[in-house]
One Martini backbone bead per residue (centre of mass of N, CA, C, O) as a GRO file, in nm:
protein
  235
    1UNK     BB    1   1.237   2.671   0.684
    2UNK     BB    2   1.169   2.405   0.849
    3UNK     BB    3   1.081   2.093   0.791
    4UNK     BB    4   0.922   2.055   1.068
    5UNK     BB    5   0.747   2.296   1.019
    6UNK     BB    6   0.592   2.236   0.811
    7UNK     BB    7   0.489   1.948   0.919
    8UNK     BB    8   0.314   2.146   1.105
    9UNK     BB    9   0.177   2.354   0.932
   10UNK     BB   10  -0.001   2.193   0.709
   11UNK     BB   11  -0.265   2.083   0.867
   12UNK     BB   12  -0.306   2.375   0.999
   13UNK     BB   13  -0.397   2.527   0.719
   14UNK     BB   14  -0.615   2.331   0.615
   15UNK     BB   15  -0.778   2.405   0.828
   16UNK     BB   16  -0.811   2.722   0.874
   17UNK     BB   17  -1.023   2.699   0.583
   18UNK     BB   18  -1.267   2.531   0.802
   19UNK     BB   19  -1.320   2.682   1.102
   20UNK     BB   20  -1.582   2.896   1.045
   21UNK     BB   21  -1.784   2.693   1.029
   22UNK     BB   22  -1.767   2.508   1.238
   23UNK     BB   23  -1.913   2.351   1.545
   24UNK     BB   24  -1.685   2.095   1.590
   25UNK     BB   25  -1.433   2.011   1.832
   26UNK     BB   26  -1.103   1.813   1.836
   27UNK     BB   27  -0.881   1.668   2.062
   28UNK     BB   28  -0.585   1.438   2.053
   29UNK     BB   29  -0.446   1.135   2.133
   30UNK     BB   30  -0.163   0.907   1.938
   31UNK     BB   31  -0.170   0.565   1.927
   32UNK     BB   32   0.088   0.339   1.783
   33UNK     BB   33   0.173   0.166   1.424
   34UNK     BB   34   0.443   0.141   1.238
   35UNK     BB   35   0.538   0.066   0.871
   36UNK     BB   36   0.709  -0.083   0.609
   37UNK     BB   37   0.704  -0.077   0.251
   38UNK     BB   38   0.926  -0.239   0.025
   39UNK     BB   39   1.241  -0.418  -0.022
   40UNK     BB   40   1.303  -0.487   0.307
   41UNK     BB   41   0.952  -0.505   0.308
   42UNK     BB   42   0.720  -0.641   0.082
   43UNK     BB   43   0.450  -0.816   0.288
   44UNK     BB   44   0.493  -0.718   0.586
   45UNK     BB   45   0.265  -0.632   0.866
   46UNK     BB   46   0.311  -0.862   1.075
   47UNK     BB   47   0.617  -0.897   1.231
   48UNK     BB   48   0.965  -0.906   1.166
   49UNK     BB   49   1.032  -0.637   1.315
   50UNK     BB   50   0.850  -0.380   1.150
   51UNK     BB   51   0.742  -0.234   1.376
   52UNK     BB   52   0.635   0.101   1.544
   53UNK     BB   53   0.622   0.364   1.791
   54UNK     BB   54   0.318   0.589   1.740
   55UNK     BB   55   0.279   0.928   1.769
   56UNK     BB   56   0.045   1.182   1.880
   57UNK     BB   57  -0.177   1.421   1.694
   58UNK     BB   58  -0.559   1.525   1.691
   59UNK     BB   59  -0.761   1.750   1.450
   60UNK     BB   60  -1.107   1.791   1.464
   61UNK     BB   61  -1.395   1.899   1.212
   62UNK     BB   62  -1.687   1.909   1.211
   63UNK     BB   63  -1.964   1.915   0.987
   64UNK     BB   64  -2.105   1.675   1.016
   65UNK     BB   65  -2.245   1.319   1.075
   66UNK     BB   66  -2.036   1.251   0.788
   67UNK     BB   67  -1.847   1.475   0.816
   68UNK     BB   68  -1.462   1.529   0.867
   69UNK     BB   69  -1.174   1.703   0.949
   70UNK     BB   70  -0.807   1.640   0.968
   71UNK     BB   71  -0.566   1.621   1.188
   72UNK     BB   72  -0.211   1.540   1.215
   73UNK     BB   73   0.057   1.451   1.408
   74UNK     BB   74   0.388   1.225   1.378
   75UNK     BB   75   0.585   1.004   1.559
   76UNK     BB   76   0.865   0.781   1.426
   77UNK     BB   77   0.994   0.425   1.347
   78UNK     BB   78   1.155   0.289   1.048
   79UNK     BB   79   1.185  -0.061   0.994
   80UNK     BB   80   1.428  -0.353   0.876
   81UNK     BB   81   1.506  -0.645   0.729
   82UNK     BB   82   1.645  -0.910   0.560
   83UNK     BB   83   1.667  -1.143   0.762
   84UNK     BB   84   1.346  -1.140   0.780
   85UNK     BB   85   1.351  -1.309   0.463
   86UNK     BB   86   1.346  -1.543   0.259
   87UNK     BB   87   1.471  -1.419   0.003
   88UNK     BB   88   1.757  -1.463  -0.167
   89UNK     BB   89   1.809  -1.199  -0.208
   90UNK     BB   90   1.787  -1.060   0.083
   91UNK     BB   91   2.000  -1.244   0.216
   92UNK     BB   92   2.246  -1.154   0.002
   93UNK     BB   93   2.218  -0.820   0.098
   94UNK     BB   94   2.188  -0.747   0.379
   95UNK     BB   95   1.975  -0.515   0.486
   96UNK     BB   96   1.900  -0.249   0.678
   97UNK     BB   97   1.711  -0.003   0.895
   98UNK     BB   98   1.663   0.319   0.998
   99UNK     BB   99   1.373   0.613   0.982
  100UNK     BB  100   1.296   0.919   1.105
  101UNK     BB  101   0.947   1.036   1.130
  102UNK     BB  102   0.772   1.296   1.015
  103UNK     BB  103   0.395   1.406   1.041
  104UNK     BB  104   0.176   1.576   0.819
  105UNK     BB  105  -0.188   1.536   0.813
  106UNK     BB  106  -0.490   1.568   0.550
  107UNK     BB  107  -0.803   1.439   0.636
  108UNK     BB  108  -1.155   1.308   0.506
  109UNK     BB  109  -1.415   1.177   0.663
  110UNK     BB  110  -1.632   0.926   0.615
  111UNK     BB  111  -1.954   0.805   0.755
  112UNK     BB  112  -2.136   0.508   0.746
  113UNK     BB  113  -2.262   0.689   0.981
  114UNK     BB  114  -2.414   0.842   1.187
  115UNK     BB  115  -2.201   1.092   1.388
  116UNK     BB  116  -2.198   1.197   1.754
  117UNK     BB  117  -2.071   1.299   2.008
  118UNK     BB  118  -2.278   1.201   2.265
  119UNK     BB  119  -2.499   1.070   2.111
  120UNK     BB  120  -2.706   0.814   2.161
  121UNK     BB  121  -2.806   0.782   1.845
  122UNK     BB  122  -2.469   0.838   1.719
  123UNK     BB  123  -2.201   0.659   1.874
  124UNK     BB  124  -2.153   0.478   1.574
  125UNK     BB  125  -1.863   0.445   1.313
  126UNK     BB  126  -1.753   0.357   1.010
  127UNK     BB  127  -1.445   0.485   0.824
  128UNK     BB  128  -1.319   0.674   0.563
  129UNK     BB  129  -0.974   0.805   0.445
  130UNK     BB  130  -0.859   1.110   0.279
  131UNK     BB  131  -0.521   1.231   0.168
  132UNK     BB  132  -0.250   1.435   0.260
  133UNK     BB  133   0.114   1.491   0.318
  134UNK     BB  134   0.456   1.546   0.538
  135UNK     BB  135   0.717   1.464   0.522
  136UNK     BB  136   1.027   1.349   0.745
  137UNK     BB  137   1.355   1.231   0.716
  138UNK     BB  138   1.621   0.975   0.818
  139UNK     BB  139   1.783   0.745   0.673
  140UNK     BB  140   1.934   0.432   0.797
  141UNK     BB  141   2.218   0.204   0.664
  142UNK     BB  142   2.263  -0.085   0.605
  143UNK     BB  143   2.502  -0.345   0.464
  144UNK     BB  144   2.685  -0.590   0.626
  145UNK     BB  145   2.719  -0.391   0.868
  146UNK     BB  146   2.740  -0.133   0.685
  147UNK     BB  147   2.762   0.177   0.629
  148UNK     BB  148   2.533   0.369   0.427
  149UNK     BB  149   2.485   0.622   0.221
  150UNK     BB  150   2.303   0.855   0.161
  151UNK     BB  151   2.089   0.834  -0.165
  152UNK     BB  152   1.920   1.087  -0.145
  153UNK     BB  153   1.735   1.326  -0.368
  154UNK     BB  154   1.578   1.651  -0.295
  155UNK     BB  155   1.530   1.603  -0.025
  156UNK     BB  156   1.409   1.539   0.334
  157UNK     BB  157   1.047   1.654   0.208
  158UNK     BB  158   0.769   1.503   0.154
  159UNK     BB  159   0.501   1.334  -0.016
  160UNK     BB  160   0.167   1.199   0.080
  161UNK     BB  161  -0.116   0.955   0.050
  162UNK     BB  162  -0.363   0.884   0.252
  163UNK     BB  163  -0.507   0.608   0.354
  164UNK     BB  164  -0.859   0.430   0.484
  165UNK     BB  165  -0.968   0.289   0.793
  166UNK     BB  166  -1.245   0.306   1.062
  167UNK     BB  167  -1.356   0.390   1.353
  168UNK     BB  168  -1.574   0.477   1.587
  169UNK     BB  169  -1.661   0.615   1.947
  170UNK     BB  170  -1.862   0.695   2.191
  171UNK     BB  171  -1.822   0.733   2.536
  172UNK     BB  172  -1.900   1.023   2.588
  173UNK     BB  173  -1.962   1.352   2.571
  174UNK     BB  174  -1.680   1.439   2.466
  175UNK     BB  175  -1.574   1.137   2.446
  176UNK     BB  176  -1.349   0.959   2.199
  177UNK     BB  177  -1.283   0.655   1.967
  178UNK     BB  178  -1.031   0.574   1.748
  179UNK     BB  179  -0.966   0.336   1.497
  180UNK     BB  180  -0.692   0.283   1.219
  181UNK     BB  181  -0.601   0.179   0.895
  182UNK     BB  182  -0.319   0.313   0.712
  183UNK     BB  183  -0.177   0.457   0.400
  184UNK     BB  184   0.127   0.555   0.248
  185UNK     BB  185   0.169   0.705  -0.057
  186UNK     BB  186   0.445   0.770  -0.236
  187UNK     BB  187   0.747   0.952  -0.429
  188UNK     BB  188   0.938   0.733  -0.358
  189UNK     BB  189   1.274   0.539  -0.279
  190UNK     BB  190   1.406   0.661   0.063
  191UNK     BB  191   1.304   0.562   0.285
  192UNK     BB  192   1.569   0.289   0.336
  193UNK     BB  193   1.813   0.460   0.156
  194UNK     BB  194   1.810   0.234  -0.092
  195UNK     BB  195   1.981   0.203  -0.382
  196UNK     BB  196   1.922   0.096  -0.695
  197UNK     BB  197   2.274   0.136  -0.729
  198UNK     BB  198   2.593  -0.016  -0.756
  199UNK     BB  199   2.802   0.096  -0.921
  200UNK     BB  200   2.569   0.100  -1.180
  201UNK     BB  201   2.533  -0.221  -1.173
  202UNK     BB  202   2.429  -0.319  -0.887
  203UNK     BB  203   2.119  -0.447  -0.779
  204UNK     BB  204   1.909  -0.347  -0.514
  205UNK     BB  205   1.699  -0.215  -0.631
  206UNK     BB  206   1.389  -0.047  -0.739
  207UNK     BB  207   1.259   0.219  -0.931
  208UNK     BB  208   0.949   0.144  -1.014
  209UNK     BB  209   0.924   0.091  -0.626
  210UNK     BB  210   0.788   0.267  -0.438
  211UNK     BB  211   0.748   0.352  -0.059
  212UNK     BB  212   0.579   0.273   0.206
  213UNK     BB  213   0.336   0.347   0.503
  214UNK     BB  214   0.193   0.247   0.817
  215UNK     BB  215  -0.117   0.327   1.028
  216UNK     BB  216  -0.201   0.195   1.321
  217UNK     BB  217  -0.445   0.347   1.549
  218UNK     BB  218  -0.541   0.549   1.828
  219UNK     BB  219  -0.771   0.774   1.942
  220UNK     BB  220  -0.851   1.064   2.196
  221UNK     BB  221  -1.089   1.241   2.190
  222UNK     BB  222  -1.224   1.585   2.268
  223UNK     BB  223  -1.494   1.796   2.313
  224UNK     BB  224  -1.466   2.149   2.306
  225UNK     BB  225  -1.789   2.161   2.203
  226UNK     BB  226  -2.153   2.142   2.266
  227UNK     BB  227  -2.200   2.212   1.970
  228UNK     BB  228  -2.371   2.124   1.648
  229UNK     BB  229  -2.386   2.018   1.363
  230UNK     BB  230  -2.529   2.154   1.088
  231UNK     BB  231  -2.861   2.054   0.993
  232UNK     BB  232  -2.822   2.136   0.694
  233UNK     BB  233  -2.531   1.942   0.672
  234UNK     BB  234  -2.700   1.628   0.733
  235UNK     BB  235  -2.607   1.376   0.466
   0.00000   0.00000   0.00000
């Protein structure tokens, strides 16, 4: 099986061990902006060209008014570079990269509102989300203008962890939009490519600092069923 279809099978296996209970499901299509944070882009949320456009799909399934099943899955490009960092360390490393990255990812949001498309009374919530994911990625390095060989070790196929805050808001009967602001905490160091140490001597970057990445997002998503989640477990 290749990484990719991993990551797109490991949201859909997710969701179908919770599909039989569900009463609405929604899909719908995500559009952001994704950006890198770790060593050649240590605190730049905004700004300094580390953002880039995230596309994808997602997959709601509403267990009640206050929680909701999600899959999503997203294709983008993680980009950062050093000469916009002001860090002096940073300017005399010079290292560039892009990174194109593909994400499966499963996770349960709370409603801090009762919340259901469609609903009159119940048509805005903002809510948080927390979950795992399943990304594949291939990091292209430069420093000094020159390419650098992949240093990561173990393939690239990696866990990560979502997790975030967003809003929803019922447009129509069917439609709703929400916007999300999430960051996924990796177990490795090797979104940028950049090796720990050149010839075991010279320190590039720091060992026992992971590499995170942030999606804020827009979603538009339709809903598929006029059925309404279970009213025994509106809580």
């Amino acid at each position: 099986m290749t990484h990719n279809k991993l990551v797109v099978l490991f949201p859909l296996i997710f969701l179908s061990l919770f599909s039989f209970s569900q009463k609405t499901t929604e899909f719908g299509l995500l559009v952001g902006r994704s950006y890198y944070l770790g060593e050649i882009n240590p605190t730049t949320h905004v700004g300094n060209d580390v953002g880039n456009l995230a596309i994808g799909a997602a997959f709601r399934f509403n267990l009640n008014k206050r929680y909701s099943l999600k899959a999503t899955i997203l294709q983008t490009t993680l980009k950062a570079k050093d000469v916009n960092n002001e860090l002096a360390f940073n300017q005399m490393r010079n290292a560039e990269f892009e990174n194109d990255l593909t994400e499966g990812a499963a996770t349960i949001e709370f409603n801090f509102l009762p919340y259901e498309t469609g609903d009159k009374d119940f048509f805005f919530s903002p809510y948080l989300f927390v979950g795992f994911a399943i990304y594949s990625h291939s990091p292209k390095l430069k420093i000094n203008e020159a390419e650098y060989p992949n240093a990561e070790e173990g393939g690239s196929t990696h866990l990560s962890f979502p997790f975030g805050t967003g809003i929803k808001v019922s447009l129509a009967r069917k439609v709703s939009l929400s916007f999300e602001w999430g960051f996924r905490k990796t177990s490795n160091d090797y979104l940028d490519g950049l090796p720990n140490r050149e010839f075991d001597i010279f320190e590039l970057s720091k060992n026992y600092d992971n590499d995170w990445y942030s999606v804020n997002a827009f979603m538009l998503t339709y809903k598929l069923s006029d059925k309404g989640p279970c009213p025994a477990y509106n809580f």
